[in-house]
SEKE-594199 format. One record per residue (C-alpha): residue number from 1; residue in three letters; chain; x, y, z. Coordinates in steps of 0.001 Angstrom, whole numbers, plus 524288, in hexadecimal, padded with zeros to 5 digits. Last residue first. Layout:
<nodes>
(node NUM, 'ALA', 'A', (X, Y, Z)),
...
</nodes>
This chain:
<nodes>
(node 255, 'UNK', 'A', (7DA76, 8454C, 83ABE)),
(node 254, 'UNK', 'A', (7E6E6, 83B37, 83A07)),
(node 253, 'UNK', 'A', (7E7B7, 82F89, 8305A)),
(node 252, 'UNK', 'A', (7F685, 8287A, 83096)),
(node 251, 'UNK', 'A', (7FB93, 822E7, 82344)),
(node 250, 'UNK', 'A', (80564, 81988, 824E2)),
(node 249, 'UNK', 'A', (80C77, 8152F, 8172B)),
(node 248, 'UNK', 'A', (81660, 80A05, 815EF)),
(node 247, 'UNK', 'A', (82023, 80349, 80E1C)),
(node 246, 'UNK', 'A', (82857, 7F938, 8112D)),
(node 245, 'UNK', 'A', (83186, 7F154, 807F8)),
(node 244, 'UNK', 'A', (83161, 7E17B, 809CC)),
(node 243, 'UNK', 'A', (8389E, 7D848, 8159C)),
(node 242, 'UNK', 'A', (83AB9, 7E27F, 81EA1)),
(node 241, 'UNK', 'A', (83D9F, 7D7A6, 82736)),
(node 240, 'UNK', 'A', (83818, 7D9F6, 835CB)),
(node 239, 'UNK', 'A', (83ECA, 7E69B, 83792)),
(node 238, 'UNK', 'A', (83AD5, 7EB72, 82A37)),
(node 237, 'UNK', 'A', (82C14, 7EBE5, 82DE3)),
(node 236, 'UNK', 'A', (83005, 7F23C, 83A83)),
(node 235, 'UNK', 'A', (838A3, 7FBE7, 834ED)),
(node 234, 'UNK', 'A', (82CF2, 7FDC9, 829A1)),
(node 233, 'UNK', 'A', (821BA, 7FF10, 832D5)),
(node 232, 'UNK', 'A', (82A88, 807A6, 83B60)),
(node 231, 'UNK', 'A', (82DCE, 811DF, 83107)),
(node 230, 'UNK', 'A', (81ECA, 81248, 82C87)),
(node 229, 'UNK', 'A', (819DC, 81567, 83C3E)),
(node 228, 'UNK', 'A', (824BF, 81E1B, 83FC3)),
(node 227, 'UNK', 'A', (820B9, 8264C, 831EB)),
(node 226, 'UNK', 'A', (81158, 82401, 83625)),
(node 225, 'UNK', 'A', (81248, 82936, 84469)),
(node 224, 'UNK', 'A', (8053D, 826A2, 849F2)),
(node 223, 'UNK', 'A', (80BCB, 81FDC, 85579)),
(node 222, 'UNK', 'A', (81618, 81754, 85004)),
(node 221, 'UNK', 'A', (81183, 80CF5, 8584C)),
(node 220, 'UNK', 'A', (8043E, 80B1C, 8540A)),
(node 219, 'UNK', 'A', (808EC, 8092F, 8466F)),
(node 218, 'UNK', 'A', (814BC, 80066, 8494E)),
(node 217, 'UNK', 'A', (80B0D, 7F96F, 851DA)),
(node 216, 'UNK', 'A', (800B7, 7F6E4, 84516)),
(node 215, 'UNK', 'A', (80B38, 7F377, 83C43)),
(node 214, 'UNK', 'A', (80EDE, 7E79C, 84440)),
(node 213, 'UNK', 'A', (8013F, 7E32E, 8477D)),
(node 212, 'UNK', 'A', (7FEFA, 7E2C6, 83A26)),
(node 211, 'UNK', 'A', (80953, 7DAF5, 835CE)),
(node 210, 'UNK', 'A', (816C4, 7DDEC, 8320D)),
(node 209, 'UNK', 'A', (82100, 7D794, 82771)),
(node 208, 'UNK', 'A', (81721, 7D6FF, 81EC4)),
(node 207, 'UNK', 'A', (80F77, 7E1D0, 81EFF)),
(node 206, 'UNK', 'A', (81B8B, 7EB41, 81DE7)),
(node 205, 'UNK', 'A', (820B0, 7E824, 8125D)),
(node 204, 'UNK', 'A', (813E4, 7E463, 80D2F)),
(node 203, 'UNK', 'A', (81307, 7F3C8, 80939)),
(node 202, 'UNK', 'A', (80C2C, 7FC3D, 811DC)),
(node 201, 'UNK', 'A', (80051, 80753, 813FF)),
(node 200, 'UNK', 'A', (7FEAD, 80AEB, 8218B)),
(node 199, 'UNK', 'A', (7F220, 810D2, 8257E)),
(node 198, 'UNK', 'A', (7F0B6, 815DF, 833A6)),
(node 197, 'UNK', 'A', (7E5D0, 81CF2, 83948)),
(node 196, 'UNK', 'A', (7E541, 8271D, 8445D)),
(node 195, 'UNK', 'A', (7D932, 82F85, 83E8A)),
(node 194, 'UNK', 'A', (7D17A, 82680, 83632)),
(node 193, 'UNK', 'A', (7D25A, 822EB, 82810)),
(node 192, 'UNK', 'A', (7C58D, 81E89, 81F8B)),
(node 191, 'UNK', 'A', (7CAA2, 81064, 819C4)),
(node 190, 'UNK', 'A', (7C9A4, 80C2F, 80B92)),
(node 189, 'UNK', 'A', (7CFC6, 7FF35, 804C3)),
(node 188, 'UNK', 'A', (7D22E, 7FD91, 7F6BE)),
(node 187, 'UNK', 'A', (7D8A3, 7F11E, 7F104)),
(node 186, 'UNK', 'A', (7DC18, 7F218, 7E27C)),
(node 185, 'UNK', 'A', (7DA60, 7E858, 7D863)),
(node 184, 'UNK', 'A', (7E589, 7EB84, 7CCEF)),
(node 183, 'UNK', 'A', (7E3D2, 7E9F6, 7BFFF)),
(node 182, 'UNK', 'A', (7EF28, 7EC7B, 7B62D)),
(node 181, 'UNK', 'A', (7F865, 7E163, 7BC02)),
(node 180, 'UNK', 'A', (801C9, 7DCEB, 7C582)),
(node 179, 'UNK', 'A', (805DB, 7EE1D, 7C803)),
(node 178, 'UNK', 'A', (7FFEB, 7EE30, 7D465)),
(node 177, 'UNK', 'A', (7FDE7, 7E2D1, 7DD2A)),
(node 176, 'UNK', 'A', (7F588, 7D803, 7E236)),
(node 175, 'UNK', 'A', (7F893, 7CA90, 7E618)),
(node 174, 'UNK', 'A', (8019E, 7CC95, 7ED36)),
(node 173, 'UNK', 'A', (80B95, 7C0D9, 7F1E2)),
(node 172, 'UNK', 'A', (8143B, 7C50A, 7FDDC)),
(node 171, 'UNK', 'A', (8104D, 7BD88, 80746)),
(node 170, 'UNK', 'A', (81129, 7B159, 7FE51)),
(node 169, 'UNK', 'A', (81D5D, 7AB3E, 8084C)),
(node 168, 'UNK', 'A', (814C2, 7ACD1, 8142B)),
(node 167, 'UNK', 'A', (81A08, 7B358, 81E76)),
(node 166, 'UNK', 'A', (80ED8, 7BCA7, 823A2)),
(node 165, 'UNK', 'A', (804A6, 7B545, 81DEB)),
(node 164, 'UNK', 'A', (804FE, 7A943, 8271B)),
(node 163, 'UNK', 'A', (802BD, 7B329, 8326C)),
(node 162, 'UNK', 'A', (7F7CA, 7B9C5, 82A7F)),
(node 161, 'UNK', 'A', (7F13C, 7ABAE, 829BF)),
(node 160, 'UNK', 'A', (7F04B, 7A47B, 81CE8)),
(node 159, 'UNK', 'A', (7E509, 7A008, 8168A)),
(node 158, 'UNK', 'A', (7DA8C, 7A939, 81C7C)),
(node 157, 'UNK', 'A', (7D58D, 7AD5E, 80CF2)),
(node 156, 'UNK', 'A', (7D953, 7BB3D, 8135A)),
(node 155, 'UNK', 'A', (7E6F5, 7B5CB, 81644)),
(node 154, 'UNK', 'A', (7E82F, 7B021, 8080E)),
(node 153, 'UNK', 'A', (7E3DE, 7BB7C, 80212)),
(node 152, 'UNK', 'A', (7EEB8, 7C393, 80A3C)),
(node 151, 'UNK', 'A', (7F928, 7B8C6, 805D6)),
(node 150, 'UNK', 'A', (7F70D, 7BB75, 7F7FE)),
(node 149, 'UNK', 'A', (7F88D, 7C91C, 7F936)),
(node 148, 'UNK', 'A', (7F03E, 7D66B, 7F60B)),
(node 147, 'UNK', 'A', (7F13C, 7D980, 804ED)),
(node 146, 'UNK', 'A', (7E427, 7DFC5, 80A42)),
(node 145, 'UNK', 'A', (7E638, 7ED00, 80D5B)),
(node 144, 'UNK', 'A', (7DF9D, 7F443, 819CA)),
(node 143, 'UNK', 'A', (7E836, 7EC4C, 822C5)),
(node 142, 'UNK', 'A', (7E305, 7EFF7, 83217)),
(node 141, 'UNK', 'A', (7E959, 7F52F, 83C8C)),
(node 140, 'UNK', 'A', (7E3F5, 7F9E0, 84969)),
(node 139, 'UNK', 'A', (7E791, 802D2, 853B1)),
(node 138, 'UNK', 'A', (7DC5E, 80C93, 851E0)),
(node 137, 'UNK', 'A', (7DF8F, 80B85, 8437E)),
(node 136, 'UNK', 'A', (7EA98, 806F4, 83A9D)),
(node 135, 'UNK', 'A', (7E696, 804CF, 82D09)),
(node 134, 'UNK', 'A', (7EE6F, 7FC2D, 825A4)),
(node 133, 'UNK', 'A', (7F336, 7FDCF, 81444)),
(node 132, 'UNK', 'A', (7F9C1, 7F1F9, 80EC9)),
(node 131, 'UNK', 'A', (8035F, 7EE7F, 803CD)),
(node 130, 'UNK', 'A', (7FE96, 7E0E8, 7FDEF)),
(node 129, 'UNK', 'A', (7FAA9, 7E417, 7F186)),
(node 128, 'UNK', 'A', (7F01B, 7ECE4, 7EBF7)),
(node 127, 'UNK', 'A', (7EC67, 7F862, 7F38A)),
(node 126, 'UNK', 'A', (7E320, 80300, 7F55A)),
(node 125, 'UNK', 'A', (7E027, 80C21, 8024E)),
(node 124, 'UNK', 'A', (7D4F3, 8166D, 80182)),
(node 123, 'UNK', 'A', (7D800, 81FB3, 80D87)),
(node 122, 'UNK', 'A', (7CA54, 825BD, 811EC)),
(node 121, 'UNK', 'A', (7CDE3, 83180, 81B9E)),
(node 120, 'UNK', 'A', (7D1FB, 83D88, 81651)),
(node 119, 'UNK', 'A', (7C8CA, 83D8B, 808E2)),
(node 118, 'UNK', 'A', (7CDF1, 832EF, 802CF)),
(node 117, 'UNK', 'A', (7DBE5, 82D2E, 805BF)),
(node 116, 'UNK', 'A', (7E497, 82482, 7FC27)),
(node 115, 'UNK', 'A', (7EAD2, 81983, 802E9)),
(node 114, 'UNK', 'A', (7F3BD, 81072, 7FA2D)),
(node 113, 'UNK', 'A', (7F87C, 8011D, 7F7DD)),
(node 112, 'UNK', 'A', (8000C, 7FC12, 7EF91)),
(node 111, 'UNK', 'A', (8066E, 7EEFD, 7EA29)),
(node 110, 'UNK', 'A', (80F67, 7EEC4, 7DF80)),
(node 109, 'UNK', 'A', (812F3, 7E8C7, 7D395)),
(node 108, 'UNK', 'A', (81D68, 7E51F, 7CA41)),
(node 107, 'UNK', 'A', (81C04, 7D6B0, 7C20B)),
(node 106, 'UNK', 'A', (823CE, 7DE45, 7B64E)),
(node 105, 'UNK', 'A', (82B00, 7EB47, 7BC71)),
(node 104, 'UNK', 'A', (83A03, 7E684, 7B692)),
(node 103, 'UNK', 'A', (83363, 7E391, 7A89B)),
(node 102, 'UNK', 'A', (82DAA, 7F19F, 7A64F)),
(node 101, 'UNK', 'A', (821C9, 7F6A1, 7A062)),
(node 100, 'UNK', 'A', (8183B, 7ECED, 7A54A)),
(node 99, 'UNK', 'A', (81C4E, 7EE81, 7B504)),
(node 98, 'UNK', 'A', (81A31, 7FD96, 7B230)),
(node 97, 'UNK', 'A', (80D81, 7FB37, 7AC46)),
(node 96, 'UNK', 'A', (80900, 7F1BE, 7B7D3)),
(node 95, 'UNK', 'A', (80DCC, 7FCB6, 7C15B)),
(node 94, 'UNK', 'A', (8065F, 8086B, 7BA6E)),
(node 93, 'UNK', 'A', (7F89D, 7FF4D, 7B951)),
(node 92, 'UNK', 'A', (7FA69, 7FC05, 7C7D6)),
(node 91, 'UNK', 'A', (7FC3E, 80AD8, 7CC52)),
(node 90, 'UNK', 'A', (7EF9E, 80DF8, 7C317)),
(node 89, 'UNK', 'A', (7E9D7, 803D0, 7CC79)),
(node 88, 'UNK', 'A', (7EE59, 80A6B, 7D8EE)),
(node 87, 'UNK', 'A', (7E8F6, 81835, 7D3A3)),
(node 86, 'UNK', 'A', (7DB42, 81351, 7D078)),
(node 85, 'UNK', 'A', (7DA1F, 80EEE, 7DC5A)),
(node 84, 'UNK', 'A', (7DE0E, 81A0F, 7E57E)),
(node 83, 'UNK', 'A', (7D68A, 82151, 7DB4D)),
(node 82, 'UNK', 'A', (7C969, 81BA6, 7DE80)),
(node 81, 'UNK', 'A', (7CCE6, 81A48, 7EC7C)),
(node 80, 'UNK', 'A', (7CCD6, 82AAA, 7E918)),
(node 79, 'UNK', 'A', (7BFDB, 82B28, 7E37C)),
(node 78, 'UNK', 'A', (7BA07, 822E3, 7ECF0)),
(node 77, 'UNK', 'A', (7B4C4, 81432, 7EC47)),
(node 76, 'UNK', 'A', (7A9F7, 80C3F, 7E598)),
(node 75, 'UNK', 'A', (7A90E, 8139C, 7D8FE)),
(node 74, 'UNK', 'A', (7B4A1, 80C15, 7D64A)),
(node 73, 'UNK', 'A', (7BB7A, 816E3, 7C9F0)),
(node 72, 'UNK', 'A', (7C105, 81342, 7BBBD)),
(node 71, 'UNK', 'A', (7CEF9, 80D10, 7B96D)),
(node 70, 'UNK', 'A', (7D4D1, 8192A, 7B559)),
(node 69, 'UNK', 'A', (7D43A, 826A8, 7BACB)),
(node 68, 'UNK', 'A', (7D108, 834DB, 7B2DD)),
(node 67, 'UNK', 'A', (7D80A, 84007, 7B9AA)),
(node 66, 'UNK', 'A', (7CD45, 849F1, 7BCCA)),
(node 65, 'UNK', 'A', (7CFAC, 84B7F, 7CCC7)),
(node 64, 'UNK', 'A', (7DDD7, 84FCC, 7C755)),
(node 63, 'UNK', 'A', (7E704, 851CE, 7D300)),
(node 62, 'UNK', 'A', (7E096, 8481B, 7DD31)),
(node 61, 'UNK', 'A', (7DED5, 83CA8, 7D048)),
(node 60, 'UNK', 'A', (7ECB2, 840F2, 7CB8C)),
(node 59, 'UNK', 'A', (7F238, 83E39, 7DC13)),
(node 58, 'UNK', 'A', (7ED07, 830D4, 7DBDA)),
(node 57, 'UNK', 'A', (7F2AC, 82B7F, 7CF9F)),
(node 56, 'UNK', 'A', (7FF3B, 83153, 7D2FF)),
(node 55, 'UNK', 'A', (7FD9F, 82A44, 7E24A)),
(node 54, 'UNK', 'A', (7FA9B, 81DF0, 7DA65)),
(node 53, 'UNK', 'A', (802CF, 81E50, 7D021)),
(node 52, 'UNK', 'A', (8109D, 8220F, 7D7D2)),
(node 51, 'UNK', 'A', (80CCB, 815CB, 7E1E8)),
(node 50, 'UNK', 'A', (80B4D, 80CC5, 7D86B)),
(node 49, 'UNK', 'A', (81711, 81047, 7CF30)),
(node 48, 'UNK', 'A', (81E59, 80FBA, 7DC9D)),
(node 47, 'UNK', 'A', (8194C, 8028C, 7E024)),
(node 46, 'UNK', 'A', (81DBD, 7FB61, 7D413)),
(node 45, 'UNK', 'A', (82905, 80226, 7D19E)),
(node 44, 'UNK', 'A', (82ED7, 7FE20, 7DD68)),
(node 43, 'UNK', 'A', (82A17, 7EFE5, 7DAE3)),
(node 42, 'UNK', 'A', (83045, 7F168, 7CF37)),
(node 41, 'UNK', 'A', (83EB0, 7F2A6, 7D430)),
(node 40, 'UNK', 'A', (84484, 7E658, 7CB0B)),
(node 39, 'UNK', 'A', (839BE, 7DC98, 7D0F0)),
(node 38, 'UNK', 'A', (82C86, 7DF34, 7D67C)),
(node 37, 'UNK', 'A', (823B3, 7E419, 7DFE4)),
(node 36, 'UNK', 'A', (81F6A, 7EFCA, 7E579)),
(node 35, 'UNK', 'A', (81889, 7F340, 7F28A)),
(node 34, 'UNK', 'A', (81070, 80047, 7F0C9)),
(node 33, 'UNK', 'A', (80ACB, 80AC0, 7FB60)),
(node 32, 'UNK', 'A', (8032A, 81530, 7F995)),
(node 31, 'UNK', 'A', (7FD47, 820DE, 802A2)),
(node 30, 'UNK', 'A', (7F42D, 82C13, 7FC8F)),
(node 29, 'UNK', 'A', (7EEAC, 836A4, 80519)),
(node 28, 'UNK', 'A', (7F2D7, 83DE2, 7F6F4)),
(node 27, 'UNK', 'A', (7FBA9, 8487E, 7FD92)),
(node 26, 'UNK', 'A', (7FFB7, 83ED5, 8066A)),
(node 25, 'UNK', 'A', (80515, 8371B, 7FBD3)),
(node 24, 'UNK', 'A', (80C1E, 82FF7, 8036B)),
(node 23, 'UNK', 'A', (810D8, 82276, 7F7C4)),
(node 22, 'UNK', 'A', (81754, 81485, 7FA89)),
(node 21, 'UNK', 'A', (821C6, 80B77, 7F2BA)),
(node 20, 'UNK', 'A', (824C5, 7FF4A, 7F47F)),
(node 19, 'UNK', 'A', (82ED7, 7F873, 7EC53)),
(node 18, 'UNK', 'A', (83B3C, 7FAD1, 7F635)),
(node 17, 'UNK', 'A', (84655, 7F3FB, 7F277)),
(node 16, 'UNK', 'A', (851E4, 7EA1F, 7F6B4)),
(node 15, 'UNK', 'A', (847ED, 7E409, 8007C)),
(node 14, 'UNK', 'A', (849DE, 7DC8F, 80CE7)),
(node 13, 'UNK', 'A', (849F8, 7E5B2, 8171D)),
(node 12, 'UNK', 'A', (840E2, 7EF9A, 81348)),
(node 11, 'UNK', 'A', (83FF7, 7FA22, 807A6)),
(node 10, 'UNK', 'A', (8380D, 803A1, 81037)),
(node 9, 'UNK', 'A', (82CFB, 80AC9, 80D9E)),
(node 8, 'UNK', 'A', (826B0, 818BD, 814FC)),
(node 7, 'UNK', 'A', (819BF, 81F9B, 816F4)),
(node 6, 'UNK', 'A', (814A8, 82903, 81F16)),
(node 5, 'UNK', 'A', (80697, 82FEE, 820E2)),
(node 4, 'UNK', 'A', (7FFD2, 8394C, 8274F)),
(node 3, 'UNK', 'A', (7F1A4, 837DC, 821E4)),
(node 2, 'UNK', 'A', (7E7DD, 842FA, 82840)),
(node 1, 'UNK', 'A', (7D945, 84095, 827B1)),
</nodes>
């Protein structure tokens, strides 16, 4: 399986900053993408230390197949979901030191999510927060993520309605993240890719200003083209309020 692949971020309409940040490491068949948050610029440094750890973590294990990894091994999944996990909680450890060592990072964190690929076709996705990863196939979209937020529990619990959701004033609560403290409980999801799918990984900057429906015509309608399909997500995202930064990653399988 082939990967082309684009990604791009934009600050948005209503921000002064951008504190996502995002990571093509073709080389890798790794894709990452981190919302940051928190005062005097530390969201920024947030999701970059996350990012850089991950895909550095990632590329010693592929270099030196001897290199000695903390937190143990889950006999339960693959050698390289394995590292995908291991790599996202070393990420957490780096961003809680950082936020300990110096006053204007205390309370930072981030959320991330990432796509590592085994073996061509099985993409192991892992995130903690509320950015998202879809799937896109035969005309169909469907969330692959489950929000880490207060009002995703309270959907699933069927308390509020996905309407009610959209513009309610705790939106924006998570309740997980990197860098809140030293253990971290990772979601891991794994798909086997097929020729002509679509995964987009995203920041909430896009998620909640459009719906499903939404993201699923600008993907039909850019016609395979993942650059066309990335710049219009984010015009269209900032044409209705731009009202957070916008990242996004479109990965499109091909034989």
């Amino acid at each position: 399986m082939k990967l082309e692949s684009f990604g791009t971020t934009d600050v948005g309409r209503k921000r002064a900053h951008n504190e996502d940040s995002l990571s093509i490491a073709d080389e890798l068949r790794l894709f990452i993408v981190a919302d940051g948050m928190g005062g005097h610029n530390a969201g920024e440094v947030a999701s970059s230390t996350a990012v850089d750890t991950i895909q550095q973590f990632i590329r010693r294990c592929i270099k030196d197949k001897d290199f000695t990894w903390p937190f143990g091994i889950n006999p339960n999944i693959s050698e390289e979901a394995n590292i995908l996990m291991t790599a996202i909680r070393i990420a957490n450890r780096n961003v809680c030191v950082k936020a300990a060592e110096h006053y204007d990072y205390t309370g930072m964190g981030t959320t991330v999510v990432a796509l590592y690929v085994e073996d061509d076709s099985i993409a192991h996705i892992a995130h903690v927060g509320d950015s998202r990863a879809y799937l896109v196939r035969n005309g169909t979209i469907s969330q692959i993520t489950i929000d880490h937020s207060w009002i995703s529990e309270q959907i699933q619990k069927n308390i509020i309605s996905q309407e009610d959701a959209r513009n309610h004033r705790w939106k924006n609560v998570i309740t997980r993240a990197l860098g809140n403290k030293l253990n971290v409980d990772i979601d891991l999801n794994t798909i086997q890719m097929q020729t002509d799918d679509l995964i987009l990984l995203c920041t909430d900057g896009l998620s909640t200003m459009l719906d499903d429906s939404e993201i699923l015509k600008i993907l039909i309608d850019a016609e395979g083209k993942t650059d066309r399909a990335c710049k219009s997500l984010i015009q269209t995202a900032n044409d209705k309020g731009g009202l957070d930064n916008i990242t996004v990653i479109l990965l499109k399988c091909k034989e």
